[in-house]
PAZAPA-4460 file (N, C-alpha, C; in steps of 0.05 Angstrom, whole numbers, plus 32768, in hexadecimal, padded with zeros to 4 digits):
% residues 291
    n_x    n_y    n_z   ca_x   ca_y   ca_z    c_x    c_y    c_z   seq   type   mol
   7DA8   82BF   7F2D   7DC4   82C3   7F23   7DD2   82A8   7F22     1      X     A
   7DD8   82A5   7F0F   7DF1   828B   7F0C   7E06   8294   7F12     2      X     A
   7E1B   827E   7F24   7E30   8284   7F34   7E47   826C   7F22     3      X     A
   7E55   8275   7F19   7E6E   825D   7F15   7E87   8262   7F20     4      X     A
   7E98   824A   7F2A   7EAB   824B   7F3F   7EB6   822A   7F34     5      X     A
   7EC8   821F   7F37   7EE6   822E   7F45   7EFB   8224   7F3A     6      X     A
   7F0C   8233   7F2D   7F18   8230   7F1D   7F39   823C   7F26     7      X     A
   7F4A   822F   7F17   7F62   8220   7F27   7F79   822D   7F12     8      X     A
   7F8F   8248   7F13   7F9E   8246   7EF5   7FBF   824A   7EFE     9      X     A
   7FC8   823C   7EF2   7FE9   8232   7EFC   7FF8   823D   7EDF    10      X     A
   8013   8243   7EE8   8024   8243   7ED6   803B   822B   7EDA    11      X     A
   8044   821E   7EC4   8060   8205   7ECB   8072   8213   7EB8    12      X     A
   8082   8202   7EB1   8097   8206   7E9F   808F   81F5   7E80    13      X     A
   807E   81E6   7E81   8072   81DB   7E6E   805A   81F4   7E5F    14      X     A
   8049   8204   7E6D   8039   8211   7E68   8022   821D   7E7C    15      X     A
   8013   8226   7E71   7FF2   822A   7E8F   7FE4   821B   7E8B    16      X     A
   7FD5   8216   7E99   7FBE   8207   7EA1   7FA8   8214   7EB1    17      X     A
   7F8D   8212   7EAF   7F7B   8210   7EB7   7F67   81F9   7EBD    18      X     A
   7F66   81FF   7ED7   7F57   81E5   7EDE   7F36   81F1   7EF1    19      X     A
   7F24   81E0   7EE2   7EFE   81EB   7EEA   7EF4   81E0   7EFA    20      X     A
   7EE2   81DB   7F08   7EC4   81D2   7F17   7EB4   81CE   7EF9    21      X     A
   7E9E   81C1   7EF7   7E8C   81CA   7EEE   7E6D   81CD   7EF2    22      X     A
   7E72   81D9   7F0B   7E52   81DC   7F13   7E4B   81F8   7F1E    23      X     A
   7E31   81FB   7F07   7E27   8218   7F04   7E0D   8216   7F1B    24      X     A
   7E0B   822B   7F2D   7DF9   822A   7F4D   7DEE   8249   7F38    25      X     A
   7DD0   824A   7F41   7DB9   825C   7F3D   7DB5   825A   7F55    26      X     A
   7DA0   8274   7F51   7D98   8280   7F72   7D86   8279   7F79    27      X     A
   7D7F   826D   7F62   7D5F   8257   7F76   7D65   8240   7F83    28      X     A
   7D81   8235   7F85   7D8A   8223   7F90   7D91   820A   7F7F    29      X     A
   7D81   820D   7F62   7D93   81F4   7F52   7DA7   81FF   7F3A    30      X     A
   7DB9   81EE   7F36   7DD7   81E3   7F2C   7DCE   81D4   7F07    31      X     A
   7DE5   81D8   7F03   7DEA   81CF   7EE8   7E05   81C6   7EE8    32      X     A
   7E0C   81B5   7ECC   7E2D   81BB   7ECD   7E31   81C4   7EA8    33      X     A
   7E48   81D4   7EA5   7E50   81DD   7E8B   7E68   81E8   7E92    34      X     A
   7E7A   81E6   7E77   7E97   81F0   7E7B   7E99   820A   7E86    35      X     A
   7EB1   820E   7E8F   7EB5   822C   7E9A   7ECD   8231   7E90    36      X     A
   7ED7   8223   7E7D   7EF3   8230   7E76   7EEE   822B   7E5F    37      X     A
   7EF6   8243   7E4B   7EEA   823B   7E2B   7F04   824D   7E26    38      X     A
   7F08   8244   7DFD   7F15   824C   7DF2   7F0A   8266   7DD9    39      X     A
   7F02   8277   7DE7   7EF5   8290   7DD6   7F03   829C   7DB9    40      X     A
   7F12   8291   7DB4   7F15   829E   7DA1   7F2B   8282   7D86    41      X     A
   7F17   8274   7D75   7F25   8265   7D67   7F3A   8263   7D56    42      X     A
   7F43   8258   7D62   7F62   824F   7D53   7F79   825A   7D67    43      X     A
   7F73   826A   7D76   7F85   8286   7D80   7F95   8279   7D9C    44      X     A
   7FA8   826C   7DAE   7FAA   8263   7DBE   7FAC   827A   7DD8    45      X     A
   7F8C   8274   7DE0   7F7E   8289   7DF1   7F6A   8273   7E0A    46      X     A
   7F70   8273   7E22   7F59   8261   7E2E   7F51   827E   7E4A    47      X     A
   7F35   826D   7E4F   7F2D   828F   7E62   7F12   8281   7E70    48      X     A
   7F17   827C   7E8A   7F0F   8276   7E9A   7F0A   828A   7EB2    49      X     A
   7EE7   8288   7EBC   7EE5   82A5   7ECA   7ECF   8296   7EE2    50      X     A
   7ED1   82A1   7EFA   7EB3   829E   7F09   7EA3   82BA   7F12    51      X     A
   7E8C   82B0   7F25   7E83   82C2   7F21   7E61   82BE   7F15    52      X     A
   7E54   82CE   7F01   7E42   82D2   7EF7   7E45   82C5   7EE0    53      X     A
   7E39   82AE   7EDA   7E32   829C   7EC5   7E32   82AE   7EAE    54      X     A
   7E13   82BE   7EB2   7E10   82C5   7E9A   7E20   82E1   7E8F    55      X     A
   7E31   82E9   7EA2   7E42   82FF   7E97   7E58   82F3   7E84    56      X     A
   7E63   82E0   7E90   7E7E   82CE   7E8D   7E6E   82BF   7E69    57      X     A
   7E5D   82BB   7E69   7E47   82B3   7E4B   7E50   82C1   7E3E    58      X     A
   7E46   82DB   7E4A   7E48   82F3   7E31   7E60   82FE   7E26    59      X     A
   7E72   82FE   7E42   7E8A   8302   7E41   7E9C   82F4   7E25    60      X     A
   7E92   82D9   7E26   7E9E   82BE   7E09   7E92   82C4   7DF3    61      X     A
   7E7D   82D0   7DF9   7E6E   82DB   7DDE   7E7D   82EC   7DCC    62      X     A
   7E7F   8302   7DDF   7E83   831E   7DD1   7EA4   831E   7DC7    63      X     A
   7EB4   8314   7DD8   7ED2   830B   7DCF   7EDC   830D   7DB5    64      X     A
   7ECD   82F1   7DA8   7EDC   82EE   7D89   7ECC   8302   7D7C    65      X     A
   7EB1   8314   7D7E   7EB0   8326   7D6C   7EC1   833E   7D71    66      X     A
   7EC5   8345   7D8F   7ED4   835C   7D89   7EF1   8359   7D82    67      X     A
   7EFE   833D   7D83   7F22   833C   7D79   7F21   8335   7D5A    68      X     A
   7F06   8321   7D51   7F03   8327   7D31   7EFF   833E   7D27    69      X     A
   7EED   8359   7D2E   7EED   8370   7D28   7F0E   8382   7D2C    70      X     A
   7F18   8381   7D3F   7F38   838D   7D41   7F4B   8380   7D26    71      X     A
   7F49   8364   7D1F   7F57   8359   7D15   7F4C   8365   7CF8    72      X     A
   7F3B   835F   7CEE   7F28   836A   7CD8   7F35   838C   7CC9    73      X     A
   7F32   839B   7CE5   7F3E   83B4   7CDD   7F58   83B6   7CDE    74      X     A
   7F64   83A6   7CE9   7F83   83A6   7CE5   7F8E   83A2   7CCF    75      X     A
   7F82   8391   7CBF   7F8A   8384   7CA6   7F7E   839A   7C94    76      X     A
   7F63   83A6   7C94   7F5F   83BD   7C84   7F7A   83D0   7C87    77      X     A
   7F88   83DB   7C9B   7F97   83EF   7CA5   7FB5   83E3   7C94    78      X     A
   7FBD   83CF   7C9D   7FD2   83C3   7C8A   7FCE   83C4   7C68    79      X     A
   7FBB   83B6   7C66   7FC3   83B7   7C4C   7FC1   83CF   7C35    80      X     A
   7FAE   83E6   7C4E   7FB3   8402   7C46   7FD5   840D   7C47    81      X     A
   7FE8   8402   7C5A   7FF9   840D   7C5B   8016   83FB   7C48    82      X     A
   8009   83E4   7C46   801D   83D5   7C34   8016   83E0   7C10    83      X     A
   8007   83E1   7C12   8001   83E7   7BF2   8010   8404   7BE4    84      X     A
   8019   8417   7BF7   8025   842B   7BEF   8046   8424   7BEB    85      X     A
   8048   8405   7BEC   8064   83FD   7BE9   8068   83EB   7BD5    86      X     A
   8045   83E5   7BCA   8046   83CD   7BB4   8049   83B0   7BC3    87      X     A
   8039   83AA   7BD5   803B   8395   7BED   8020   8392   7BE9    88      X     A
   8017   837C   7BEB   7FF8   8375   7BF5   8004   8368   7C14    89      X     A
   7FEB   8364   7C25   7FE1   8353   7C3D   7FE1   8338   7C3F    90      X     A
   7FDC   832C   7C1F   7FDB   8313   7C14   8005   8303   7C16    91      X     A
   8010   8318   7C0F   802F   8311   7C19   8037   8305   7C2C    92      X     A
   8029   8318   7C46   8025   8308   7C64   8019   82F5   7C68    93      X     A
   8003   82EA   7C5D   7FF4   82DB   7C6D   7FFA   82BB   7C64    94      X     A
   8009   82BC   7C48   800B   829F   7C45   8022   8296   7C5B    95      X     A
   8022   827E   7C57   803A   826D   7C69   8056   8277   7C67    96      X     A
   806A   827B   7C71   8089   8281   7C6D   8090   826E   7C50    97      X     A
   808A   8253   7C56   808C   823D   7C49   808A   8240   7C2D    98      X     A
   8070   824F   7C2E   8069   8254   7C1A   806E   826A   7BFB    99      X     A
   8079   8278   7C13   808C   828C   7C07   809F   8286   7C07   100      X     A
   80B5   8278   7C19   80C7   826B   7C08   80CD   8258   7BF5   101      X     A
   80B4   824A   7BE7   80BA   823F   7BD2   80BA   824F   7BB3   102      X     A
   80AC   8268   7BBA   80AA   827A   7BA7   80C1   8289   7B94   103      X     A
   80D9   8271   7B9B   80F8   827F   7B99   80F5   8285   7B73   104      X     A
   80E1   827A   7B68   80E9   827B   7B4A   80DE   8299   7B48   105      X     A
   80CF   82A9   7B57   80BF   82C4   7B4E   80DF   82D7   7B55   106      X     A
   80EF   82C7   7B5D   80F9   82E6   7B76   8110   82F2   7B61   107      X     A
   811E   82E6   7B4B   8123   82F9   7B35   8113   8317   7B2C   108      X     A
   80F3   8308   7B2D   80E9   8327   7B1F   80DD   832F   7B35   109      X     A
   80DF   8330   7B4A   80D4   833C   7B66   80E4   833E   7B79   110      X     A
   80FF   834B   7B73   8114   834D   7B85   810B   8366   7B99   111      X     A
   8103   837D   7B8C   8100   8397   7B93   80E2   8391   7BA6   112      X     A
   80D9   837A   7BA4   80BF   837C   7BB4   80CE   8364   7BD0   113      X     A
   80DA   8350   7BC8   80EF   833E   7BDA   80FD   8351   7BED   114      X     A
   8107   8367   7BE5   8114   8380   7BEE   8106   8389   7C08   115      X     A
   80F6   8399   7BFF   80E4   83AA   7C14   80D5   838E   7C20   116      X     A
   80CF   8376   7C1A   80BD   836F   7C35   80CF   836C   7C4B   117      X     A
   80E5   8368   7C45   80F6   835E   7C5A   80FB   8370   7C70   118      X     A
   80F4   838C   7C6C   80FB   83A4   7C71   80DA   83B6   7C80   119      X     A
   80CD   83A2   7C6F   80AE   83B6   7C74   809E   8399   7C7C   120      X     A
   809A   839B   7C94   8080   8391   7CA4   8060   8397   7CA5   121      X     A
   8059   8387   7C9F   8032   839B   7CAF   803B   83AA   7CC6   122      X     A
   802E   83BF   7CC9   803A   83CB   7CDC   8027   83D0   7CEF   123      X     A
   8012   83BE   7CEE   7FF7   83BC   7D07   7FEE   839E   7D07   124      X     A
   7FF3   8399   7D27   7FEA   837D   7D2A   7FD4   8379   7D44   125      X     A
   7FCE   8362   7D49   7FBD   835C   7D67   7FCE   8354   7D70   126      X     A
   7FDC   8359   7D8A   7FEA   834D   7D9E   7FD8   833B   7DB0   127      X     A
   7FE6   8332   7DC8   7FDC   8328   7DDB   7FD5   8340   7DE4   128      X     A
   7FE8   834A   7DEB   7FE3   836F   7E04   7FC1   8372   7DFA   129      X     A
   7FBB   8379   7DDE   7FA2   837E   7DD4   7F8F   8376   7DDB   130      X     A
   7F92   835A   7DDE   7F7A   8341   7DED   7F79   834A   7E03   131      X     A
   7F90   8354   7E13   7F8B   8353   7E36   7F7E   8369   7E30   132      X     A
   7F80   837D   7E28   7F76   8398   7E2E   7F59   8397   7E2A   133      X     A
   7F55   8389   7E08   7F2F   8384   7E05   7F28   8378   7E15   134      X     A
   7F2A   8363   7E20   7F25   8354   7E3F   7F22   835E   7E4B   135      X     A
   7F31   8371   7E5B   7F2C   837E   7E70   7F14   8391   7E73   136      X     A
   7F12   83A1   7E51   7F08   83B4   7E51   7EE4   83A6   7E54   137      X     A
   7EE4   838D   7E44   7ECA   8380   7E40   7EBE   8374   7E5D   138      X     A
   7ED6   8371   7E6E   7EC9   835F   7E88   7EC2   8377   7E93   139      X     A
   7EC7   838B   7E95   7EBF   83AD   7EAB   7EA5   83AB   7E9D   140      X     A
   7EA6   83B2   7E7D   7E8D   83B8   7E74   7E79   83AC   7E7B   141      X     A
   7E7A   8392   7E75   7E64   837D   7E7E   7E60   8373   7E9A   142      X     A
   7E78   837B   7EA8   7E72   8384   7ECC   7E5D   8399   7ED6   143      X     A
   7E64   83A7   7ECB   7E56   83C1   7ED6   7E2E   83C2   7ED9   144      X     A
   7E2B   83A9   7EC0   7E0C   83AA   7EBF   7E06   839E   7EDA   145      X     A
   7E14   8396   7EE8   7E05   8389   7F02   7E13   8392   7F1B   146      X     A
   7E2B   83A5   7F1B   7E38   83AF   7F36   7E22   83AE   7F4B   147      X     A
   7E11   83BC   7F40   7E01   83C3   7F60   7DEA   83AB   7F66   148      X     A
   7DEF   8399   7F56   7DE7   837F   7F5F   7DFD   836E   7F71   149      X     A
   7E15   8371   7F63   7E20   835F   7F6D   7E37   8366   7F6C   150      X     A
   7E46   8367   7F88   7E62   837A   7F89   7E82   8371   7F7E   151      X     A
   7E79   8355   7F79   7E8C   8343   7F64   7E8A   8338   7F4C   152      X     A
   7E7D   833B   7F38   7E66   832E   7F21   7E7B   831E   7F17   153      X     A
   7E95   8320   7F18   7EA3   830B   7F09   7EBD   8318   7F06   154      X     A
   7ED1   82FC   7EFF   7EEA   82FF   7F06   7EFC   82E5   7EFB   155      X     A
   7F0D   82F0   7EE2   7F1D   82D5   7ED1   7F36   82D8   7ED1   156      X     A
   7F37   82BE   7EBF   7F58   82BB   7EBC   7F5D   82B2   7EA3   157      X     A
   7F68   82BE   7E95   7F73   82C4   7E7F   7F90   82AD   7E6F   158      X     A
   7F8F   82A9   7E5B   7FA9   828F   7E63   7FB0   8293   7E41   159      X     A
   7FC4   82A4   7E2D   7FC4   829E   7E16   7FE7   82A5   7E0F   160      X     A
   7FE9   829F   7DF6   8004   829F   7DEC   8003   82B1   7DD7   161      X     A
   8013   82C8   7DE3   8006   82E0   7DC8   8026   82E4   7DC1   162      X     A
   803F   82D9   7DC7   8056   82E5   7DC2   805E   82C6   7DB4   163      X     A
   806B   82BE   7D95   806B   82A2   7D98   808C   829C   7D9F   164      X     A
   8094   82AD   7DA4   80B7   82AA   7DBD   80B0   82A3   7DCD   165      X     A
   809C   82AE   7DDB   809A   82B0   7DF9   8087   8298   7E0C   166      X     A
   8089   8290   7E20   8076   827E   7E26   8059   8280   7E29   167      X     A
   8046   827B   7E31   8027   827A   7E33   8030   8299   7E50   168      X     A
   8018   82AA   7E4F   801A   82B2   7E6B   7FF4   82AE   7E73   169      X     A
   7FF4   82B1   7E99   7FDE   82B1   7E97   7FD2   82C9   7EB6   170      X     A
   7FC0   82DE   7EA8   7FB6   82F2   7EB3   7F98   82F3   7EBF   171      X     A
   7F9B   82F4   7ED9   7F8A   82FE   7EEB   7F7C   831C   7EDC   172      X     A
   7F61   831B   7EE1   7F4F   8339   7EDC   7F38   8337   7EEC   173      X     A
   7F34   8345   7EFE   7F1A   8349   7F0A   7F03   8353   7EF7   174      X     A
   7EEB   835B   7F11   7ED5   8368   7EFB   7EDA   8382   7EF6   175      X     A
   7EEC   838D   7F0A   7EEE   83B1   7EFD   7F02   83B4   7EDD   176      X     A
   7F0E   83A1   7ED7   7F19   839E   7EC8   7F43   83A0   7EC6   177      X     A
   7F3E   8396   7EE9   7F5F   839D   7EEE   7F6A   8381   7EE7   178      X     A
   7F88   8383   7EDE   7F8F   8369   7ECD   7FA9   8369   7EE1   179      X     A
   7FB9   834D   7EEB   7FCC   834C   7EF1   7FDB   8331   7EE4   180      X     A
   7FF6   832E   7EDD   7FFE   8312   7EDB   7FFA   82FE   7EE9   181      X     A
   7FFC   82E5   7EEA   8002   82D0   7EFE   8017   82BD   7EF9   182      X     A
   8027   82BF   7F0E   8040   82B5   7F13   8045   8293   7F15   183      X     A
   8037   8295   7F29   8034   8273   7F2F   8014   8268   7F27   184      X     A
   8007   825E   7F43   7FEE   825C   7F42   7FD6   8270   7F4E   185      X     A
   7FC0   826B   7F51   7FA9   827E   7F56   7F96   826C   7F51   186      X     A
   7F7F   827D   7F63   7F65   826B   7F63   7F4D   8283   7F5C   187      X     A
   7F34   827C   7F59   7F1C   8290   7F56   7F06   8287   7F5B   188      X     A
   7EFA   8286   7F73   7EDF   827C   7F72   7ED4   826F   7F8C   189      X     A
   7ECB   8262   7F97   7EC6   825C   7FB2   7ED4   824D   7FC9   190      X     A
   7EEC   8241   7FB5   7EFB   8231   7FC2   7F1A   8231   7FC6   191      X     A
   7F1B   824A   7FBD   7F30   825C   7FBE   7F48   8250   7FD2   192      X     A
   7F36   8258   7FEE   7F49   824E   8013   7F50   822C   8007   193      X     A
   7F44   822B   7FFB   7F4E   8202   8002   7F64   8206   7FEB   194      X     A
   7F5D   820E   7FD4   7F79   8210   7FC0   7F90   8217   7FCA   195      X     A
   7F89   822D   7FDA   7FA5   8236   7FE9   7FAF   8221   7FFA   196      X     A
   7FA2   8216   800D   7FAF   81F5   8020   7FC2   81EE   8011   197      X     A
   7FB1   81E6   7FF5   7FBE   81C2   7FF2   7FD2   81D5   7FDB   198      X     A
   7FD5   81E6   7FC9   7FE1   81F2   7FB6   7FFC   8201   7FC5   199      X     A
   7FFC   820E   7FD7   8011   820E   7FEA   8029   8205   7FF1   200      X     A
   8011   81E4   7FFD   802C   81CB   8006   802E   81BE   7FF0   201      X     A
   8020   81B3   7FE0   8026   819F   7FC5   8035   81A7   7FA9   202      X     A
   8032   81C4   7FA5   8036   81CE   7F87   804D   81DF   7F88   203      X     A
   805A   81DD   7F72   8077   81F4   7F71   807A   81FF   7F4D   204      X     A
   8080   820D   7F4C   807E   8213   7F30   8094   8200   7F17   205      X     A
   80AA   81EE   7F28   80AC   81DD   7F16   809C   81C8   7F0A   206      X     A
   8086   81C4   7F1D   8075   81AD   7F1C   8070   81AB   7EF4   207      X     A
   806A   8195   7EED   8063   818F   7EC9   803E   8197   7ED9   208      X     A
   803C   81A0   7EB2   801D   819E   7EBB   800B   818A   7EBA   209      X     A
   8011   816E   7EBE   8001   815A   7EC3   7FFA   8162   7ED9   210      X     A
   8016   815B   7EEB   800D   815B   7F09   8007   8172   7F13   211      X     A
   8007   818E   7F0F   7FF2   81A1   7F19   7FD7   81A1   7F10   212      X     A
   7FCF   8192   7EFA   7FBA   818B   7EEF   7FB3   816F   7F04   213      X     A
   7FBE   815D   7F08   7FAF   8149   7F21   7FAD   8154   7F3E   214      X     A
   7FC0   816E   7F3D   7FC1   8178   7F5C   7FAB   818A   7F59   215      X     A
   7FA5   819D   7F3B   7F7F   81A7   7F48   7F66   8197   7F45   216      X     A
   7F73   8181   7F2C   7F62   816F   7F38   7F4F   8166   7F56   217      X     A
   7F62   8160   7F62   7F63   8152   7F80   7F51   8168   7F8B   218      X     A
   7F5A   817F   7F87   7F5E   8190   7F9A   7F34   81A1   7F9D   219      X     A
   7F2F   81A3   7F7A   7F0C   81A9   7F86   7F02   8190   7F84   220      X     A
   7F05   8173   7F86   7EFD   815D   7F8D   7EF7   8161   7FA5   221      X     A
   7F0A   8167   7FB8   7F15   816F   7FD9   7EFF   8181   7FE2   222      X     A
   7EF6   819E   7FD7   7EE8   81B2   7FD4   7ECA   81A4   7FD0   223      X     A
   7EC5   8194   7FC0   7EAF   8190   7FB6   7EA4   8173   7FCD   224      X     A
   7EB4   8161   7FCF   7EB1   8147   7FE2   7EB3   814A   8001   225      X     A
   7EC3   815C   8004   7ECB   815C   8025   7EC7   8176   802B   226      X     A
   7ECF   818D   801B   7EC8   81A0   8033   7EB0   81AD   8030   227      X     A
   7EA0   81A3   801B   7E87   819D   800C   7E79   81BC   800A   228      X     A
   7E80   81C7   7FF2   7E82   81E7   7FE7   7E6C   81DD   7FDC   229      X     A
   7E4E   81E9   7FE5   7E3C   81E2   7FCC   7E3F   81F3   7FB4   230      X     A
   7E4E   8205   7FA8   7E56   820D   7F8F   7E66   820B   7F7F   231      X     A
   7E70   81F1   7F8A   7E8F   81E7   7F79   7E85   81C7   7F79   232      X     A
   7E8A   81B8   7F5D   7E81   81A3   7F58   7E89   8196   7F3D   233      X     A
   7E89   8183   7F3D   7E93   8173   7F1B   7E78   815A   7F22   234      X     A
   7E6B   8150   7F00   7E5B   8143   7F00   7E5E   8126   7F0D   235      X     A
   7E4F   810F   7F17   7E62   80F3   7F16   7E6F   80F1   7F07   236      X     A
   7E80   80E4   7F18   7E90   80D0   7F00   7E9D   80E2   7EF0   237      X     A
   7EA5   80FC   7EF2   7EB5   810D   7EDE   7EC7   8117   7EF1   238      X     A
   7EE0   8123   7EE1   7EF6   812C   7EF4   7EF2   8158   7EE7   239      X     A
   7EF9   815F   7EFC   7EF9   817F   7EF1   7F0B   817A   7ED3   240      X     A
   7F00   8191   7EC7   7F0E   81A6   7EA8   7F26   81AB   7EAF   241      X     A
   7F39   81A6   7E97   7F54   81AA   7E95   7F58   81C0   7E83   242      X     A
   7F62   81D4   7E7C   7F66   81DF   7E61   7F89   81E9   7E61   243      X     A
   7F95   81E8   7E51   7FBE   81F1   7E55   7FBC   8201   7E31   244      X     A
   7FD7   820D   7E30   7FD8   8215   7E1C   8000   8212   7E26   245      X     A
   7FFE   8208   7E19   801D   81F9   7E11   8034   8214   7E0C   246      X     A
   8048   8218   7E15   8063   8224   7E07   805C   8222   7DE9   247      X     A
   8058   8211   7DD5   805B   8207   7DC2   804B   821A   7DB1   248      X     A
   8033   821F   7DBB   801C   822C   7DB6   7FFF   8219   7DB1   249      X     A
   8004   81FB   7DBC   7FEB   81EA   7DBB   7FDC   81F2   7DCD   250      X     A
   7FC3   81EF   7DCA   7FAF   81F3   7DE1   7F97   81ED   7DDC   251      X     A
   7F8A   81E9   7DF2   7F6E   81D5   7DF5   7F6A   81CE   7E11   252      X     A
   7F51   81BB   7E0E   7F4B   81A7   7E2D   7F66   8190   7E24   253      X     A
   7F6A   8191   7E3C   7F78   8170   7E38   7F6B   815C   7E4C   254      X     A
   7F67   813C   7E41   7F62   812B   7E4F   7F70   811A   7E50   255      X     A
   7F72   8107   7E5B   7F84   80F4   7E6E   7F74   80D6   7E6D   256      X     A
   7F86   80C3   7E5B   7F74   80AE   7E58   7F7E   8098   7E74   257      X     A
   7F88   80A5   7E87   7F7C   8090   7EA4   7F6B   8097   7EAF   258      X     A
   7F57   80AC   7EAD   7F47   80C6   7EBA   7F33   80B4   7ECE   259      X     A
   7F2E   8094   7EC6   7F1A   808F   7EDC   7F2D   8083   7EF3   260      X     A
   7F45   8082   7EEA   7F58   806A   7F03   7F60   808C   7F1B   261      X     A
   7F68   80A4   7F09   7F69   80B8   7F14   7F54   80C1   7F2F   262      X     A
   7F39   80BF   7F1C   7F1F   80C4   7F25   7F20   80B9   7F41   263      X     A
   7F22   80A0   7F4A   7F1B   807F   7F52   7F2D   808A   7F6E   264      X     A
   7F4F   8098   7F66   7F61   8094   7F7B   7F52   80B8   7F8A   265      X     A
   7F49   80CD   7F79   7F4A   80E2   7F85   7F2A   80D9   7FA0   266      X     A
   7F1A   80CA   7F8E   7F02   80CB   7F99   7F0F   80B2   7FB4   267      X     A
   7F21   80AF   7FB6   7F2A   8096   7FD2   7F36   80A7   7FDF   268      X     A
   7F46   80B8   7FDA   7F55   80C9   7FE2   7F44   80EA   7FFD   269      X     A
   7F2B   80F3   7FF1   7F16   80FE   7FF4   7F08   80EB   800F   270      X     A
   7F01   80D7   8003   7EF4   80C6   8015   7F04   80C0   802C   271      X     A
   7F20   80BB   8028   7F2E   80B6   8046   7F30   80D6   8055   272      X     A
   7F2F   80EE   8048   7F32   8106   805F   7F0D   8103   8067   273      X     A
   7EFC   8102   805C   7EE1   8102   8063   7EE1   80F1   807A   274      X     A
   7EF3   80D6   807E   7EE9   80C6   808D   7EF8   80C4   80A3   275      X     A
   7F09   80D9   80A9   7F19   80E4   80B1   7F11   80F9   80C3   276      X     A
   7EFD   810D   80BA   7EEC   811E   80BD   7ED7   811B   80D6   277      X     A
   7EC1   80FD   80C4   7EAE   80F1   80D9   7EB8   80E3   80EF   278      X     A
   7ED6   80D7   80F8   7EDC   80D6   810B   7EE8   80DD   8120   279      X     A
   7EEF   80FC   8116   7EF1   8113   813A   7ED7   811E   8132   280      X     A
   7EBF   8120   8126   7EAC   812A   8132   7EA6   8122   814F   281      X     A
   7EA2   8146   8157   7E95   8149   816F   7E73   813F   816F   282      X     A
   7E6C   8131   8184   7E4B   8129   817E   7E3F   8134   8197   283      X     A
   7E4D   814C   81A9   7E3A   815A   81B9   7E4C   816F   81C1   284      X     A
   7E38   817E   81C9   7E43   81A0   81D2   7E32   81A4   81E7   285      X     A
   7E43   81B0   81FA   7E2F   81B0   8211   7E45   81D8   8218   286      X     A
   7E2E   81E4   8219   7E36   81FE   821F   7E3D   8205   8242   287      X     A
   7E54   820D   8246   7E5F   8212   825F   7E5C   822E   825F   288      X     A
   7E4F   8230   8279   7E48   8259   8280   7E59   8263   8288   289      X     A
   7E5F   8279   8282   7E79   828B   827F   7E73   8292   82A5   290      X     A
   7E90   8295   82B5   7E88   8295   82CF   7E8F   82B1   82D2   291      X     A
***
């Protein structure tokens, strides 16, 4: 079984963020590294980061954009079945606003069609709600093939902008397929107790998301160097996965062009609690009999 862990997801006032490990542990004892936070569905500002069972969390990215391209597919069949009884095509909607408003020279002989759009919407769309629900419904499904293997097979976090008023939100779902919001921050994966330490005393929800992005930084550096989680890890010389999806509706990895001066201070930083560490080691135990 492939195991991936540990992944880090914050809300600011700027947007969410997700922050990764990237090192995949098998049960024979060797490791790989590959992203753990992907953007499943193109163009769409959607990021979804999960641990757990490698190859569920695979399949899980797989199956995604066919089943929200299939919903979307029939939606637009369903619309343009129901616009056409008004003398509306689907094609009305889909160009740019822009683009329809330069169309001002048609709107003499297309007042009565100018009329009713204003008035008549598609009247079936994909929401976000939609996404959470197929999500949910797909992580149980593809949970269930291994329950009785394994009593946690996997467990994500969800991060998209389905309202474009509203800001990014980002949702917790286990493997049974229960979904909750997340408020502030949250962790998933082996290193959970140490997120809580340092996320606790260091982080507040005004924080910008640079700096909760350098604070999970630090933080499975910490996990991975000092309190030395063999299932949490970033390659040399690399700093963990960033992924945000902006208020705005931008979204992606973001990188940071000081990332090795970053690198340089977290890995000094690491090194002074390690060395820190090796000098209250105890170097003998001598057992006293209970009298």
């Amino acid at each position: 079984m492939k195991l991936t862990t540990l992944i880090i997801g914050f809300r600011t006032p700027e947007g969410i963020g997700l922050v990764s490990d990237t090192k995949v542990s098998i049960s024979n004892g060797e490791s790989f590294h590959q992203s753990k936070i992907l953007t499943p569905i193109q163009g769409v500002p959607v990021i979804v980061g999960a641990a757990g069972d490698a190859d569920l969390f695979l399949e899980f990215n797989r199956k995604v954009p066919l089943i929200v391209n299939e919903k979307i597919r029939q939606i637009n069949i369903d619309n343009e079945a129901e616009l056409k009884t008004v003398g509306l095509s689907l094609k009305d909607y889909q160009q740019p606003q822009e683009s329809r408003n330069q169309q001002n020279v048609k709107k003499e002989i297309s007042k009565i069609k100018e009329t009713k759009k204003e008035f008549i919407q598609p009247p079936y769309m994909y929401s976000g709600e939609d996404l959470i629900d197929d999500c949910k419904n797909l992580i149980k499904g593809i949970s269930s093939q291994v329950k009785n293997e394994n009593p946690f097979p996997l467990e994500m976090f969800l991060g998209l902008k389905g309202d474009i008023t509203a800001p990014p939100s980002l949702h917790y779902i286990n493997w049974n397929g229960r979904e909750r919001a997340i408020r502030g921050y949250e962790a998933i994966g082996s290193g959970s107790a140490f997120v809580k330490k340092f996320f606790d005393k260091h982080w507040n929800f005004g924080m910008s998301l640079a700096d909760s992005i350098s604070l999970a930084f630090f933080t499975i550096k910490y996990v991975q160097d000092v309190a030395k989680d063999i299932f949490v890890g970033v390659e040399d010389n690399e700093l963990p996965e960033a992924f945000v999806v902006y208020n705005d509706g931008n979204f992606g990895r973001i990188r940071f062009s000081n990332e090795n001066d970053v690198l340089k201070k977290i890995n000094e930083k690491t090194k002074h609690f390690q060395d820190m560490i090796n000098q209250i080691n105890l170097t003998e135990m001598k057992l006293i009999p209970k009298i």
